[in-house]
C-alpha positions in Angstrom: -8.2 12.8 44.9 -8.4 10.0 42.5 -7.4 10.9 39.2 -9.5 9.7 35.8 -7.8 8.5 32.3 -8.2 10.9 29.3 -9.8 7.9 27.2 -10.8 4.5 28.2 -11.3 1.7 26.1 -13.4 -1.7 27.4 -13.0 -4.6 25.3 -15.9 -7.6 25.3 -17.1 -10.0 22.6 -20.1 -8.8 21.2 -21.1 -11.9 18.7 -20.3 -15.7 18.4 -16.6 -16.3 17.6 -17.4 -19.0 15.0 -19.0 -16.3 11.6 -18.5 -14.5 8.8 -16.2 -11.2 10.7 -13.7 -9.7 9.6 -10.6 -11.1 12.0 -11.7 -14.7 10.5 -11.6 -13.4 6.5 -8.2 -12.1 7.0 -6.8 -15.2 8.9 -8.4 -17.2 6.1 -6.2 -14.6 3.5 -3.1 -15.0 5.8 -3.0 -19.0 5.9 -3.5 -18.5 1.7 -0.6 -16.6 1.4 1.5 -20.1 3.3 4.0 -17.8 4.8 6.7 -19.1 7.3 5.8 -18.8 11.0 8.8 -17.0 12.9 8.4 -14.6 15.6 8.3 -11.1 13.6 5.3 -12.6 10.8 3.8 -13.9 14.3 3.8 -10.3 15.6 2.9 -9.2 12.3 -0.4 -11.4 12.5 -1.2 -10.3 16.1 -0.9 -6.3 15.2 -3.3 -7.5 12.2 -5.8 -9.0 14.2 -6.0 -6.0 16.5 -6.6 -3.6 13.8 -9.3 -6.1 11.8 -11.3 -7.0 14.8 -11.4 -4.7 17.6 -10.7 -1.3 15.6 -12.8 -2.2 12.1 -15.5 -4.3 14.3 -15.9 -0.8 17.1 -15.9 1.8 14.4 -18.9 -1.1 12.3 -20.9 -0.9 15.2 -20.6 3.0 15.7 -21.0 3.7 12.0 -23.4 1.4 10.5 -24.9 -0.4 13.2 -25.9 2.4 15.5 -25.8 4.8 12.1 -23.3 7.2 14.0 -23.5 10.1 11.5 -27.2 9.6 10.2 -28.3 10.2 14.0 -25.7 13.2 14.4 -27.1 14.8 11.3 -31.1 14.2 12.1 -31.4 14.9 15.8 -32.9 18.4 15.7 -31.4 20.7 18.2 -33.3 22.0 21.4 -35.2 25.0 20.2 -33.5 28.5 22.1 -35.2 29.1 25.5 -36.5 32.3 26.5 -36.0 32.3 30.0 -33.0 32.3 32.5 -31.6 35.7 31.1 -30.9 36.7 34.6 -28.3 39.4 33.8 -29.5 43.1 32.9 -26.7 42.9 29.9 -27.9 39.7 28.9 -31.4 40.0 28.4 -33.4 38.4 25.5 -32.6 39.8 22.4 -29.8 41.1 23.4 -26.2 40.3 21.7 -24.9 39.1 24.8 -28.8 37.1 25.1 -27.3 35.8 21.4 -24.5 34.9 22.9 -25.7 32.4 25.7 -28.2 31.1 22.8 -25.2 29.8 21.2 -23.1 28.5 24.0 -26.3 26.9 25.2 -27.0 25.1 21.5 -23.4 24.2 21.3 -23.7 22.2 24.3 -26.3 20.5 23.8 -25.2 19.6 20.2 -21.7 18.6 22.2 -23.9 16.2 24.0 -25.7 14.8 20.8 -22.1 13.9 19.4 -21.2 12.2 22.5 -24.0 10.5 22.6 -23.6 9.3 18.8 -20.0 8.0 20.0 -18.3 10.9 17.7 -15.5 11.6 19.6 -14.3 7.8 20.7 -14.8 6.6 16.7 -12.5 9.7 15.7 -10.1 8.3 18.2 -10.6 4.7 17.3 -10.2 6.0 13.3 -7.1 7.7 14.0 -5.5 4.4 15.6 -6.7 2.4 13.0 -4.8 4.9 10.3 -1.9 4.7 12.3 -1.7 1.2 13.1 -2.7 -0.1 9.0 0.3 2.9 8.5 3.0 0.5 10.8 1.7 -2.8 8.9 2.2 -1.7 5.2 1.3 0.3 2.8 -1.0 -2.0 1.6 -2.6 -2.3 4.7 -3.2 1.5 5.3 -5.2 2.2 1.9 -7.5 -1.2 2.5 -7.9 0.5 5.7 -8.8 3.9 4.8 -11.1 2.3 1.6 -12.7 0.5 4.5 -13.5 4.2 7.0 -14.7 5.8 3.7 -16.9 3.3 2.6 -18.5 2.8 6.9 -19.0 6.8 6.7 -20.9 6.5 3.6 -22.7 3.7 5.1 -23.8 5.9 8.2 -25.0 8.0 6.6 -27.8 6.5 5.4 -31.4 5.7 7.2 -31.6 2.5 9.0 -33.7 0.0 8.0 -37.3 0.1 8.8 -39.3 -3.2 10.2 -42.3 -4.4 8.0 -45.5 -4.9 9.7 -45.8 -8.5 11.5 -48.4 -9.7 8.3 -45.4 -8.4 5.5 -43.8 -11.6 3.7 -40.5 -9.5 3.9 -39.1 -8.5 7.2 -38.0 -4.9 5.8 -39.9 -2.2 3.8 -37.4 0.1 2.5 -35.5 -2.7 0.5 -33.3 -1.2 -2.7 -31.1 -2.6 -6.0 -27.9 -1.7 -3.5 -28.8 -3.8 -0.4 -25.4 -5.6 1.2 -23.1 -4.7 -1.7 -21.0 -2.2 0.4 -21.5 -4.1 3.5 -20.1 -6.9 1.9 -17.2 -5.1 0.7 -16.2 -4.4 4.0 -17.1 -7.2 6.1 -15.9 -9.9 3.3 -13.8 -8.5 0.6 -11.1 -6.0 2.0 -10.2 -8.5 4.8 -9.9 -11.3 2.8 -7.4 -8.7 0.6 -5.7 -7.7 3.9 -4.6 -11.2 4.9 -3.8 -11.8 1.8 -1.4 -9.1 1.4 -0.3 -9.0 4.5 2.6 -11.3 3.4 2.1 -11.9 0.0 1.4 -10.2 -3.9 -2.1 -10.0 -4.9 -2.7 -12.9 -6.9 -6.0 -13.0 -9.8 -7.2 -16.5 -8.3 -7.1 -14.9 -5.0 -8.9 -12.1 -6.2 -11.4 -13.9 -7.9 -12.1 -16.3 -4.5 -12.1 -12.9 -2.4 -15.1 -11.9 -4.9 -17.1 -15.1 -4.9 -16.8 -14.5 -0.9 -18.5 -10.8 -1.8 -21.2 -12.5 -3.7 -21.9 -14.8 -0.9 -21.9 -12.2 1.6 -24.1 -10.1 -0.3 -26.9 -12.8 -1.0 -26.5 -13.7 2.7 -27.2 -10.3 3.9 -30.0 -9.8 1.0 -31.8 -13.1 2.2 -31.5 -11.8 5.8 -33.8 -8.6 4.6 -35.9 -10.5 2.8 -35.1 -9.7 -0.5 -36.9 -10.9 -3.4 -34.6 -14.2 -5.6 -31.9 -13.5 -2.7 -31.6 -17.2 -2.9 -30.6 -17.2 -6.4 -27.3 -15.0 -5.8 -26.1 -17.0 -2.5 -26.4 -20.3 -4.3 -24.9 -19.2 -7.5 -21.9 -17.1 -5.5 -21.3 -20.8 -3.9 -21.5 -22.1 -7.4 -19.0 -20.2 -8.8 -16.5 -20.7 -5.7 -17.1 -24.3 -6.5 -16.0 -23.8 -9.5 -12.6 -21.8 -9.0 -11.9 -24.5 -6.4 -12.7 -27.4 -8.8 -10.4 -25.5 -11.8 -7.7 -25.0 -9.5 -7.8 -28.7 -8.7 -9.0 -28.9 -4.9 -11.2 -31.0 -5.5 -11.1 -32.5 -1.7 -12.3 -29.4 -0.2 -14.2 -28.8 -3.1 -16.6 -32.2 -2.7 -17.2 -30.5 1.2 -18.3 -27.2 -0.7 -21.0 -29.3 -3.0 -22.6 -30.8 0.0 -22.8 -27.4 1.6 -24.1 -25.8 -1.8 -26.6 -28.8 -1.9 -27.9 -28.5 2.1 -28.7 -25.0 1.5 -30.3 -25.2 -1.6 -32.5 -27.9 0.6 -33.2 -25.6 3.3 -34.0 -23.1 0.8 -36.8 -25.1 -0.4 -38.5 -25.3 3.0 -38.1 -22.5 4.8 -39.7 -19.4 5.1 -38.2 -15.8 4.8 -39.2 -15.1 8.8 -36.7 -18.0 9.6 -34.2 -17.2 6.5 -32.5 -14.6 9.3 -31.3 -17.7 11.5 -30.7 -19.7 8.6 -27.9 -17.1 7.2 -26.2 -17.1 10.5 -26.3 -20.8 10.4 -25.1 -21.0 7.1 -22.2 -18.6 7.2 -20.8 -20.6 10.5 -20.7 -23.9 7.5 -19.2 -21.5 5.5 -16.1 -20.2 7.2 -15.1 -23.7 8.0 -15.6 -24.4 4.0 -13.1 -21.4 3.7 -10.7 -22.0 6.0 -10.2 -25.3 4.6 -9.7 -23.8 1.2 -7.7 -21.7 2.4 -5.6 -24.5 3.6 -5.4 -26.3 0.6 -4.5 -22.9 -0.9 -1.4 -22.7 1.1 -0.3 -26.0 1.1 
């Protein structure tokens, strides 16, 4: 008799390694902060990873992309059947009929959680908690700001295609589009890495927003959104500024061309081809990063 493990976890890359995810943004924060190399920081960086990537990245595809609550919530049940009441006592109508009601509708809504990968996100949450818990304190409420704020996200509808003759490739487009998305994907790694070592600094802080902004108008011109272009060039404005201020000027020259090939592309293309464009464009953009980020630390 072969036995069977209580829970089993697969890992598998689900998306290019070089973009805009989370396990980059907090590498970028780490190599900010310039802190020594040595075996514990090392180890440090390793546990870091493993929570940002495979932990924040399973429970992003449970809870926003497959909308893991929203789908719980809105699948109606199976309505009561009115057959296989076999037993005299447990006739239709009957409390002990009431009874296998229940224990049938408690299956099947058993099955509808599995299905919506309930049980393995709780499991995946709860070593997330625990893991942020070991790294810092710091660590643990970015980490628990990040589960609130996916939960809120799940909860809400998934987007809804336009018809093929729409200018826009979504219908239900809103004020709100990519702000918390961004917050989580973008912001609260690039915090993590950064304080994974290090204090909080205000130009930190302020780079770590001009990221948001980027991210947002990235995921706005993805959907389609009306001036979308307007945000994503002025974010990379604005980090061209900081940089400049701050006098990385080197790295900052790299960012201009960037800034100035997108606006380009901008001008050209159309919003069906904007989705490939953003996915391009971020790729530029985390190597534009990572070598502030170096200049930052050294």
């Amino acid at each position: 008799m072969t036995s069977q493990p209580f829970i089993q976890l697969s890992i598998r890359i689900t998306h290019p390694i070089l973009r805009f995810s989370f396990g980059w943004l907090a590498l970028a924060g780490i190599i900010t902060s310039s802190h020594p190399l040595n075996p514990v920081s090392l180890s440090q960086i390793l546990l870091l990873w493993l929570l940002i990537e495979p932990l924040w990245g399973t429970l992003w595809s449970l809870g926003v992309n497959q909308r893991m609550l929203y789908h719980l919530l809105t699948v109606p049940l199976p309505a009561p059947v009115s057959t296989g009441f076999t037993i005299p006592y447990a006739q239709h109508g009957s409390v002990a009929g009431q009874l296998v009601i229940w224990i049938r509708r408690q299956q099947a809504q058993t099955e509808i959680a599995q299905q919506a990968g309930l049980v393995s996100g709780s499991v995946i949450m709860l070593m997330a908690l625990l893991l942020s818990f070991y790294l810092s304190e710091t660590a643990f409420l970015i980490t628990l700001l990040a589960i609130v704020l996916m939960l809120m996200l799940s909860l809400t509808p998934p987007a809804i295609e336009s018809p093929s003759t729409s200018p826009t490739p979504l219908v239900n487009l809103t004020p709100y589009d990519g702000l918390i998305e961004a917050i989580v994907q973008v912001l609260l790694p690039w915090l993590m890495g950064l304080t994974l070592f290090a204090v909080l600094s205000p130009f930190g802080l302020a780079v770590g927003l001009c990221l948001w902004l980027i991210k947002v108008g990235a995921v706005r011109l993805a959907m389609g959104h009306h001036q979308a272009d307007k945000l994503f060039l002025g974010a990379q404005l604005g980090l061209i500024g900081l940089i400049g201020w701050a006098g990385y000027w080197g790295v900052g020259f790299f960012m201009i061309l960037l800034l100035l090939y997108h606006a380009y592309i901008l001008q050209i293309e159309d919003y069906r081809s904007q989705a490939d464009f953003v996915r391009l464009a971020e790729k530029q953009l985390l190597v534009g990063l990572l070598l502030i980020s170096f200049a930052m630390g050294g």
